[in-house]
VOSE-923092 format. One record per residue (C-alpha): x, y negated, z; residue in one letter. Coordinates in pm, whole numbers, plus 50000, padded with zeros to 5 digits. Each point is the difference from the previous one (the first is absolute). Layout:
BEGIN
XYZa/...
***
This chain:
BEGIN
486251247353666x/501804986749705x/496825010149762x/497454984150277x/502434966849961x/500064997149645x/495765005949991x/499434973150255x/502414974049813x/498115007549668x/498734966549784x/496465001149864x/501124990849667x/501825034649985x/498795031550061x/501705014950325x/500065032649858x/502824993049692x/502134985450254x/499955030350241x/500085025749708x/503554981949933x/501045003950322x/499405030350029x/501885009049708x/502604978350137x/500335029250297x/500205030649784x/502754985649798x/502044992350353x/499445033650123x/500515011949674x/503644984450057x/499504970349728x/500064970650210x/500554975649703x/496815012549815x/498274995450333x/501034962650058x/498884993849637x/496905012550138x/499664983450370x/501334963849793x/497155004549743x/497385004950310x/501724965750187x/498994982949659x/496425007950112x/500154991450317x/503044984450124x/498544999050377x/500205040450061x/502995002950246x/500245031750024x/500295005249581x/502744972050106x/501725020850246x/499745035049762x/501804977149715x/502444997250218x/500975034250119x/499855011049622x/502244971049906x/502555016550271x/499945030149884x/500594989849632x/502384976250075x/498434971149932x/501674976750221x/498644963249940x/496185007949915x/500365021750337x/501554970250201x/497524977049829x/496855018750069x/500675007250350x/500534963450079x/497194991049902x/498175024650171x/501744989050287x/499214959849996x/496525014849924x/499585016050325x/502664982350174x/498725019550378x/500215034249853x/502865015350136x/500435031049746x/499694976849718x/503504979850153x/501445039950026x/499135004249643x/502154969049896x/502765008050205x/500185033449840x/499744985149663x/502914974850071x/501865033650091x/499775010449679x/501104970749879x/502814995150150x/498974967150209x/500475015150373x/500064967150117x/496374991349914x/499315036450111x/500614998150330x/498384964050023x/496525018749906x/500575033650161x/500484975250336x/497104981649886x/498025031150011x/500815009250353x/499034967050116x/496955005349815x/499175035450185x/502605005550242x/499065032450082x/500495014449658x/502335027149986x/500324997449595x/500974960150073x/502585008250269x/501365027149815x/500914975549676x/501164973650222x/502395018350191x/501385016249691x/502294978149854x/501234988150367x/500295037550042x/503314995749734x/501214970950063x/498974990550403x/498795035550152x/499984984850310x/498104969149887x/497485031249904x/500465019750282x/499014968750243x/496654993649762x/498895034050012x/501025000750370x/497414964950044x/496935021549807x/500085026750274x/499784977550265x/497114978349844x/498705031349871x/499895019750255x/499385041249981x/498035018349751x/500485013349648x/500804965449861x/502625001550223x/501235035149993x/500474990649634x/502454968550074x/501945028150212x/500745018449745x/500924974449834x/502314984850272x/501365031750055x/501375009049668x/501554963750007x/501705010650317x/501455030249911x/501104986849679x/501744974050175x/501435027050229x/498204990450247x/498765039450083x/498915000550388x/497624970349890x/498145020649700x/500205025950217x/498034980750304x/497244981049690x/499435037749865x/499895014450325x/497394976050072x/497835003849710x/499405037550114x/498934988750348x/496964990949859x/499935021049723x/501555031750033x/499395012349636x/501354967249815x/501885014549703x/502444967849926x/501154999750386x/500515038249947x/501824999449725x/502114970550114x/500975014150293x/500945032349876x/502274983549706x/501544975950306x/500975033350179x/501275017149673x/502344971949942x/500604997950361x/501385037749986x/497425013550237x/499125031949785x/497335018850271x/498174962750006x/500154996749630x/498615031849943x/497114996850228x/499174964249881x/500355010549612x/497895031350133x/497304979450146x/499834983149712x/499565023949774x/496795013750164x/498084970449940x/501484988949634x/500805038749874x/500854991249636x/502574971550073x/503315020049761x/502614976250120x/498915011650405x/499335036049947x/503704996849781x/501764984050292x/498385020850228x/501445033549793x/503514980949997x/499854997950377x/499215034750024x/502995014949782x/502144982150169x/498715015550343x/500745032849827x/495975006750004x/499245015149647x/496545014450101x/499084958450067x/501464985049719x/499345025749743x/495924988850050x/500794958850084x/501435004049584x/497335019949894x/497534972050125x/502234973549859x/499935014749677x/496005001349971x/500004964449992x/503494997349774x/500245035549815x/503044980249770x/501364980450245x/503925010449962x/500924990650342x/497035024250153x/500885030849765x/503634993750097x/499315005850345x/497725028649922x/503145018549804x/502344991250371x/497305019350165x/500215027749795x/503025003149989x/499944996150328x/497405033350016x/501885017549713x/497075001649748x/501794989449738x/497305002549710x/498244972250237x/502974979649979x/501115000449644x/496314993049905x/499724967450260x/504034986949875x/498245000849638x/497284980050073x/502914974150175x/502045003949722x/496964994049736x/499594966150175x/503684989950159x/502615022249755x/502784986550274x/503255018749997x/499055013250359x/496755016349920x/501055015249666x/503395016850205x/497605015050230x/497045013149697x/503495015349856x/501165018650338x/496315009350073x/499805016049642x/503065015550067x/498515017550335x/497615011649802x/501905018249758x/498894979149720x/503524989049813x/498424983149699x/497994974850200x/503014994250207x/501874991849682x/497644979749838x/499494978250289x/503804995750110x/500134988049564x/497694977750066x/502254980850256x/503655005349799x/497994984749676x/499334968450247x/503004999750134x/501915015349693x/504034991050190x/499065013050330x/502235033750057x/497975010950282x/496975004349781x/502075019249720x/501255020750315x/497325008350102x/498075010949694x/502965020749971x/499115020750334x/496585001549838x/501035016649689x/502245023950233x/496385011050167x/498794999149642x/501895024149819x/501314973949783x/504145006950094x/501774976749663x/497354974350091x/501134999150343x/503194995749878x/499664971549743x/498234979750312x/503065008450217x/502274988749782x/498134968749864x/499674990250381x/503975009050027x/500534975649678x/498424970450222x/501695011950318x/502825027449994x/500674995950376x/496745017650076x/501435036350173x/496685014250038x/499244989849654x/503535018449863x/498835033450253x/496595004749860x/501584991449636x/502565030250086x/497075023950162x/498444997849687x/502565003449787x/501425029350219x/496095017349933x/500974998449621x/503145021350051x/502214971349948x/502294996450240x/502494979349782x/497644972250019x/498635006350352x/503414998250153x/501174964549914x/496274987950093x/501235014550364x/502964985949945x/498934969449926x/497575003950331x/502745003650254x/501824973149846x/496854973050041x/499215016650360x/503295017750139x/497035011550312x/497665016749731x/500155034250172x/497795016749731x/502134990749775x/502885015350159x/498795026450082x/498195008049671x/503524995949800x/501815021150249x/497665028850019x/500095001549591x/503604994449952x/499795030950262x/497445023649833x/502104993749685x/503525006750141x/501084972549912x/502184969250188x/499195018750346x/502544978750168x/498004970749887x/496595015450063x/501145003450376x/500884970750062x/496984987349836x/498135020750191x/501634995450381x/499254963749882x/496405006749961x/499845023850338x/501684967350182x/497334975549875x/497035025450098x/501165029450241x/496665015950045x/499225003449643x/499705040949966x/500504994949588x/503444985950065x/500945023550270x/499135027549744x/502074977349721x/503454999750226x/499245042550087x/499845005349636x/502764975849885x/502395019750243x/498965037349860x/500714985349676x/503564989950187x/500135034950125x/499944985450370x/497495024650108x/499494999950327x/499554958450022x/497405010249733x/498285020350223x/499564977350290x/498924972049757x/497125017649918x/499365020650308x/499194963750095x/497794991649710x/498385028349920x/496904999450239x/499014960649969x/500475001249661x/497645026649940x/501005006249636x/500595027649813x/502894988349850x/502144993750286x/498885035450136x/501385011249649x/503204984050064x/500215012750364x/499755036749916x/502324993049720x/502464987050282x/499385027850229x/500355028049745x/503554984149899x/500655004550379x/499015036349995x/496864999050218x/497305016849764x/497685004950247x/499654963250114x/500394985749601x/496725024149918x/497824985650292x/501124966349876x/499035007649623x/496525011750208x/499724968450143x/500274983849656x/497365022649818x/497704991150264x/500114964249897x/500465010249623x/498215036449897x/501064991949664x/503374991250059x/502065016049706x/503624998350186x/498255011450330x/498495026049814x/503005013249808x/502074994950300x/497445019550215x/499235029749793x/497655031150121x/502025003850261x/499464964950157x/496654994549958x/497915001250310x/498715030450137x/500265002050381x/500384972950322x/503455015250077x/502314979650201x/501714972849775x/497784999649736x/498064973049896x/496655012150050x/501195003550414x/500824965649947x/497254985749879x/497955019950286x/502034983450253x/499204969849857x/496194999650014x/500155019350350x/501594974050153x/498304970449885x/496985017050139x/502125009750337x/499954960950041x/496104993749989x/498915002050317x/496364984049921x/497804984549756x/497154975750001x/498234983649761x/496464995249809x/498985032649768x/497435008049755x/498735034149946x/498005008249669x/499105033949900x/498125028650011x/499575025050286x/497685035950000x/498084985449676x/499154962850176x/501494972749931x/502494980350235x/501084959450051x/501114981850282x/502114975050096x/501654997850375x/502934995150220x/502995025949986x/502775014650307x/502255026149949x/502935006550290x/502145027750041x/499495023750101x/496955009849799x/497774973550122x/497594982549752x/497014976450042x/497494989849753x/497334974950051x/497304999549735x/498744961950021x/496154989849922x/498414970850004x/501914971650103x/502935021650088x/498305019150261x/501645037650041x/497085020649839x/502255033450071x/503135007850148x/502205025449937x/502875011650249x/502855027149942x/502355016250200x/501905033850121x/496815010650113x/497794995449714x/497624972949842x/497224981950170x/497254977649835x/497744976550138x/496885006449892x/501315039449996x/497685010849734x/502304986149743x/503015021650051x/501465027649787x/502035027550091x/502064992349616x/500664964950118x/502165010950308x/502105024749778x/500384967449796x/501244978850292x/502255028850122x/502175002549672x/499874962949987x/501435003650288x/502885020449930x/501024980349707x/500204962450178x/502055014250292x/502145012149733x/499455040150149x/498445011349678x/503504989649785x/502155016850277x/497975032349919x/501305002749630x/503974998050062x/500325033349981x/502465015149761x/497265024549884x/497974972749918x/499624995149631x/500304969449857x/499944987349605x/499944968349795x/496484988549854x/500614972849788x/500854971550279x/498805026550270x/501525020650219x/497915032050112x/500275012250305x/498215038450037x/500165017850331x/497755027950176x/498014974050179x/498954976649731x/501334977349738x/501934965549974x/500654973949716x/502244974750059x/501034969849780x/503524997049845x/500214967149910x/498394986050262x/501065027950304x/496574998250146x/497505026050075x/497495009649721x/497675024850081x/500005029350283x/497885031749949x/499075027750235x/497105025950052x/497284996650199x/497015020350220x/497204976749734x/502415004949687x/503374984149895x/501024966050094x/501584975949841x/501094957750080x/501554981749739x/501914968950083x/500244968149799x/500564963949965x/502695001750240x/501444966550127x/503084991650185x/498704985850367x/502664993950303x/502475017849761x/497945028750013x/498305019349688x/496154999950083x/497015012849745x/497024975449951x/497985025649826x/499155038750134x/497895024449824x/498995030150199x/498555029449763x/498535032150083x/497105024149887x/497684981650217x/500684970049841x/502334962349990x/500344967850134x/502504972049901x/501104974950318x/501384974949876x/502394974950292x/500194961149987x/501174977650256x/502325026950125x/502354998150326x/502815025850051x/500735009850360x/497964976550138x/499355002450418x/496995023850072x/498825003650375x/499365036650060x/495784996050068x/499904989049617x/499945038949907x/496915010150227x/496644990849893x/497884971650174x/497445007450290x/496685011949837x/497034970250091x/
***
């Protein structure tokens, strides 16, 4: 149009061509972003033909945009007096007086303009816009007038928008809320009204309306990064990491190094646990925003990942910017702890202890460390000097009383430390086992023994079971002292006092009563006693007679010896079903069934109701250590069981198709119960893993679950 202008305006004395080759040149330097060069151009064109408005109204813009003040003001009025009825010509002035400072004579030609055209959006837009500062209801009422005169349609629609962001900025929110509302009467898909809405409900607090509004949105205008990041806020804060995880990912197509984006993207794994995810999103925030925030979380994500020198690098990154801050020298401390690095732990400590010596878990970590190097003489005043900052440090207490203890010296002190530290945190096992060994140091044996009779089982540590036998053997009960040191070496194998204490003699060989190997039996029987059902989604992968085997379905187990499996198809439609009980195993089709399978079920079985442990508490039983293992070997089968843990590790036994055997693992705690996530049955005829998500423990189960549907 411009081009067209400039050709019809052309003088015969000149050719028209020269004139449009310079303004055309004039255009590539403005899009090439020189807007100066491209004046020099569109001025040297005027010179040629000082008629051609619309070279007239291109100086101008480039003039704005290189600042250019007075030639821009100067142009544009006389562009306007030359066309004195043209209403964008008057909106072109008032935008150069803008820029000029002179808002006065703005708004004079802005209102000029919508006098001119009064149903121009652009012209009601910049004359309401400096009312919309300094009168907003002077601008409210105007825009108010154009939809009356206007009437409806998308000239109108537009003004709404307009009217309605004015409203809610004013605070006005049930009248944006009616203009937008409005707007999507007669257009349902308008993207402003959806957008304005949904931010008016954000603000509002109205989460569900938010979301669907932002949602809404974001089908129409998909790459919009500051929706699709709002809408990932809203959904971490609903707790919904499978939504917000994807609303980031789409943000961060449009703004890979947007810091803000990749922040949120690190929350959400976090969130998820995959920590490689989140230390490689934090980067990317810290690349572009290196706030003291962001790099404290890089640093603990590094740390999650086992990767000390990153974690060091980037917590020296914050101490060199803020080089007096003691928590930064702290913690780079903790990270050269994790790091190996024990005297450069300590020189942090104690330059963060120079800034602030009233800093008692500054002085307890100082004395841990020091404590690691075999020096007690400087450990000890560093606990000291704990207690004294933070008479409540427990730890502290505690840690100075059991050493004074285990050296033999001060024990009057090192009780009293220590019944300080059992006051402050009474279910602490550690300190229970500090005040039982404190008084066999004292010789008060049997308040030694009921100490750690009460500490030895939740504190689980081999230690304490050390100091418990030692206890019980000063109290002349060998037999209970040697199924304590058992208890121990389960924990431990490669316990050197628990091994020296325990000899040939003590090491496990049987499932006699009061032994430890009985004990741990007991254990694992009765968390299974307690199951009573199961249900959940499984997986099987594997391969059966040669072929090979995957499936995913729907799981039910109930005592006793009740299972159902549901093989899902398409669109979760049962494609077989599997039922087991006293009587045997039924499939649906019945083609698919296997005579191995129900042996499987039936020593699956035995093991969740807990019967197949109860069969290997016989003193003839043999039983031995196997690293962590315990081995359990009786005429009927086989049985590994898990010291550490005290759960159930594999059970063996023969069968009519070859032995069997089901090992058990990723075991989780559910309903204070031990379950496994993860069974693989073996036998000659082949394996299959099933692997349990989403799992319920003792969940109710109506008894016509375990009988297969009517055949069609």
């Amino acid at each position: 149009m411009a081009a067209a202008a400039l050709l019809g305006a052309a003088t015969a004395a000149a050719s028209p061509w020269d004139g449009y080759r310079l303004f055309l040149r004039g255009l590539l330097e403005e899009r090439a972003g020189r807007p100066a060069v491209a004046a020099e151009m569109y001025e040297n064109v005027l010179k040629r033909d000082p008629e051609a408005a619309a070279v007239r109204a291109a100086l101008v813009e480039a003039s704005l945009a290189a600042g250019r003040w007075d030639l821009a003001v100067q142009t544009a009025r006389a562009l306007a007096d030359g066309f004195p009825e043209n209403a964008e010509y008057q909106i072109l002035l008032g935008r150069t007086f803008l820029a000029a400072g002179q808002s006065d004579k703005a708004q004079t030609a802005f209102d000029r303009a919508l006098k001119l055209d009064p149903a121009n959006v652009d012209a009601l837009g910049w004359a309401t816009s400096q009312t919309r500062l300094t009168d907003p209801a002077v601008a409210a009422g105007a825009l108010e007038k154009f939809l009356k005169e206007s009437g409806d349609g998308e000239v109108a629609d537009a003004v709404r928008d307009r009217l309605a962001k004015l409203l809610e900025h004013e605070g006005n929110a049930a009248g944006a809320e009616r203009h937008w509302k409005k707007i999507l009467e007669s257009d349902p898909g308008n993207v402003d009204a959806l957008l304005g809405l949904a931010g008016l409900y954000d603000v509002r607090g109205d989460t569900a309306a938010a979301i669907a509004g932002y949602e809404e949105y974001a089908v129409r205008v998909a790459d919009n990064p500051e929706v699709n990041a709002r809408l990932g806020q809203l959904y971490f804060q609903a707790g919904d990491m499978s939504r917000a995880r994807p609303a980031f990912d789409r943000a961060a197509v449009s703004a890979p190094r947007d810091p803000v984006v990749n922040f949120w993207r690190a929350l959400v794994a976090q969130e998820q646990e995959r920590w490689a995810d989140a230390v490689q999103h934090m980067a990317l925030a810290a690349r572009a925003a290196p706030q003291t925030g962001v790099l404290l979380r890089l640093a603990s994500y590094y740390q999650r990942l086992g990767r000390p020198r990153d974690t060091v690098k980037t917590l020296a990154r914050l101490q060199k910017a803020h080089p007096e801050n003691p928590d930064f020298m702290q913690y780079l401390g903790q990270a050269q702890e994790d790091n190996g690095q024990i005297r450069k732990a300590i020189g942090w400590y104690e330059r963060a202890l120079k800034i602030d010596p009233r800093r008692a878990d500054v002085q307890f970590r100082l004395a841990m460390n020091w404590d690691r190097l075999h020096r007690f003489d400087k450990a000890a005043p560093a606990l000291r000097n704990a207690i004294a900052a933070d008479p409540r440090h427990h730890l502290a207490l505690n840690y100075l009383g059991y050493s004074l203890a285990e050296r033999g010296e001060s024990l009057p002190e090192a009780l009293d430390l220590i019944q300080r530290a059992v006051a402050l945190a009474p279910d602490n096992p550690a300190y229970r086992d500090s005040l039982g060994w404190v008084y066999f140091r004292l010789g008060r044996l049997e308040e030694a023994e009921t100490a750690l009779a009460a500490s030895v089982h939740p504190a689980d540590d081999p230690a304490v079971w050390q100091h418990y036998g030692d206890v019980l053997e000063a109290r002349g009960k060998k037999d209970e002292s040697m199924r304590a040191w058992q208890e121990g070496l389960l924990l431990d194998p490669n316990h050197k006092e628990l091994l020296k204490r325990l000899g040939d003699e003590g090491r496990i060989k049987n499932v006699a009563p009061r032994t430890a190997a009985r004990t741990l039996l007991k254990r694992v029987e009765g968390n299974f006693r307690q199951l009573r059902g199961l249900s959940g989604f499984v997986e099987v992968d594997g391969r059966w007679r040669g072929r090979g085997v995957a499936g995913r379905g729907v799981w039910h187990y109930a005592r006793p010896g009740r299972f159902r499996l549901e093989i899902l198809g398409p669109l979760f439609a049962p494609a077989a079903v599997m039922v087991h009980t006293s009587s045997g195993t039924q499939w649906l089709p019945p083609e698919i069934g296997d005579p191995a399978v129900d042996e499987w079920l039936t020593l699956l079985n035995r093991v969740l109701s807990g019967e197949w442990t109860a069969g290997f508490d016989a003193p003839s039983v043999s039983a031995r250590q196997d690293g962590d293992d315990v081995v359990y070997e009786s005429p009927v089968g086989a049985m590994v069981l898990r010291g550490r843990e005290k759960t159930l590790a594999e059970a063996r036994w023969g069968a009519a198709d070859g032995p069997l055997r089901i090992r058990f693992e990723n075991t989780v705690e559910k309903e204070g119960l031990r379950v496994p996530t993860l069974i693989r049955l073996n036998s000659d005829a082949g394996s299959l893993t099933l692997t349990f998500t989403q799992i319920m423990v003792n969940p109710p189960a109506a008894g016509d679950l375990f009988s297969l549907p009517a055949q069609p």
